[in-house]
C-alpha positions in Angstrom: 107.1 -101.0 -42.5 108.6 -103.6 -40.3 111.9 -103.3 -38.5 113.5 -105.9 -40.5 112.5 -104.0 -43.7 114.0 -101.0 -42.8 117.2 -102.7 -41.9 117.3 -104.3 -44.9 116.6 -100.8 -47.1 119.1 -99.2 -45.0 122.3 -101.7 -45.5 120.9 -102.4 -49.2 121.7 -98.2 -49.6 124.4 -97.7 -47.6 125.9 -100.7 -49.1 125.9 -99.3 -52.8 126.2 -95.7 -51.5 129.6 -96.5 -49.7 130.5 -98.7 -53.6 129.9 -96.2 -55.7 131.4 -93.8 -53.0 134.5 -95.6 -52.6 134.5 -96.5 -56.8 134.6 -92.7 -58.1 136.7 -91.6 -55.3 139.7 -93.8 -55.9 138.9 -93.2 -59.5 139.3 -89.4 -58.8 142.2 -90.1 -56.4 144.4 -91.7 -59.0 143.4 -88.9 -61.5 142.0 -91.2 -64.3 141.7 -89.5 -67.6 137.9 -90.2 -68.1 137.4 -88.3 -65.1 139.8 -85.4 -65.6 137.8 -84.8 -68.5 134.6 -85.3 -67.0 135.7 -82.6 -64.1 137.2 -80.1 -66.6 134.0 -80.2 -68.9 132.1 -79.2 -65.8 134.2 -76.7 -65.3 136.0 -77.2 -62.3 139.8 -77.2 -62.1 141.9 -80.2 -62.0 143.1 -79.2 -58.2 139.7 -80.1 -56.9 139.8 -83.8 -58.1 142.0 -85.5 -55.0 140.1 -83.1 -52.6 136.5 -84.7 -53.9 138.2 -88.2 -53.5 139.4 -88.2 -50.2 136.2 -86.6 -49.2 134.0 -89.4 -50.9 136.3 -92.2 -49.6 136.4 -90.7 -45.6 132.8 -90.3 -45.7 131.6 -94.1 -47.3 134.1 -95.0 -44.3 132.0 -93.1 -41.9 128.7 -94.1 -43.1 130.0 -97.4 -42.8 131.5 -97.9 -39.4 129.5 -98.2 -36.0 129.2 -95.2 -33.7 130.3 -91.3 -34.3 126.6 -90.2 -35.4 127.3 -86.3 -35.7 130.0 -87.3 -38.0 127.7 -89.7 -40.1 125.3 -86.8 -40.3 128.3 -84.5 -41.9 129.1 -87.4 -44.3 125.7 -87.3 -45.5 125.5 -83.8 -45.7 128.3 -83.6 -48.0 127.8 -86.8 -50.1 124.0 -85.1 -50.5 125.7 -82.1 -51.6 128.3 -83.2 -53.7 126.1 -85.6 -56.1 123.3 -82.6 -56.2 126.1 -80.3 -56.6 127.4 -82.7 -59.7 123.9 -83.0 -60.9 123.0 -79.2 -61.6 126.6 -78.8 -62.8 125.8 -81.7 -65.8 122.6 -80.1 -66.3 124.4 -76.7 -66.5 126.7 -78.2 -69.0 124.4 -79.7 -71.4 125.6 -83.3 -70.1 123.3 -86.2 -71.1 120.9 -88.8 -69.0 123.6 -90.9 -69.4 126.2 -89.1 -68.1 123.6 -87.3 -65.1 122.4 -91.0 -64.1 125.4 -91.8 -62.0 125.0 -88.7 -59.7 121.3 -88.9 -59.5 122.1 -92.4 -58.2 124.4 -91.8 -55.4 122.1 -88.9 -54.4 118.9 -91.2 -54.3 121.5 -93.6 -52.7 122.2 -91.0 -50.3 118.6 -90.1 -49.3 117.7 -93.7 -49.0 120.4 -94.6 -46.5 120.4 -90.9 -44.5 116.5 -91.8 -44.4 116.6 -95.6 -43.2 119.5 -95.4 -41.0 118.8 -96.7 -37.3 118.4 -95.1 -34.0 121.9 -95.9 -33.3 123.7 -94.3 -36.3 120.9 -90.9 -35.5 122.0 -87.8 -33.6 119.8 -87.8 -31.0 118.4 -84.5 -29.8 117.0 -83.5 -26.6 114.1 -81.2 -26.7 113.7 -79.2 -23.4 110.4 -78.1 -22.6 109.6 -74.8 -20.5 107.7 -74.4 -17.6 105.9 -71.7 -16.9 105.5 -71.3 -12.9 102.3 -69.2 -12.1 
């Protein structure tokens, strides 16, 4: 696959990624009763909804914005274990497809963009090698 390709896969991802990011976490923010009872079916408790908001909303910011790579790899992390994390919850709960399709998205989303991003959004690690003087 071509440079140009990747590039393209990568902001394609990211771009919904951050949307749908950005989407449920204001949704969550502003406690919206769809979403309150979507939470509370899961079984989680109310006081976790503006904490998963501001999460989701910091992190499509630092996906989004140049630079800070070992924070884009933490908002990764998290958005990868949030939506599998909301997955197995639905699928604990007897949820639907329907109602599983959203988080399976923003976790294929997630993969897709964590995958495709460039050298310059990358932690880079330095591998030392040892000598061994005879």
């Amino acid at each position: 696959m071509n440079k140009r390709t990747t590039k393209i896969i990568y902001w394609i991802a990211t771009a919904w990624l951050a949307l749908g990011m950005v989407s449920t976490g204001l949704v969550q923010l502003l406690h919206v009763e769809e979403e309150v009872a979507v939470i509370t079916k899961l079984g989680y408790p109310t006081y976790f909804i503006p904490l998963l908001g501001t999460w989701k909303l910091l992190g499509a910011v630092t996906v989004l914005i140049p630079r800070f790579p070992v924070l884009k790899e933490w908002a990764y992390a998290g958005f990868f274990f949030a939506m599998s994390g909301a997955v197995f919850s639905h699928l604990a709960a007897g949820s639907s497809l329907a109602e599983i399709a959203p988080s399976l998205l923003l976790l294929a989303l997630t993969v897709v963009s964590w995958y495709f991003r460039p050298a310059d959004r990358k932690v880079v690690s330095m591998h030392h090698s040892s000598v061994i003087l005879s």
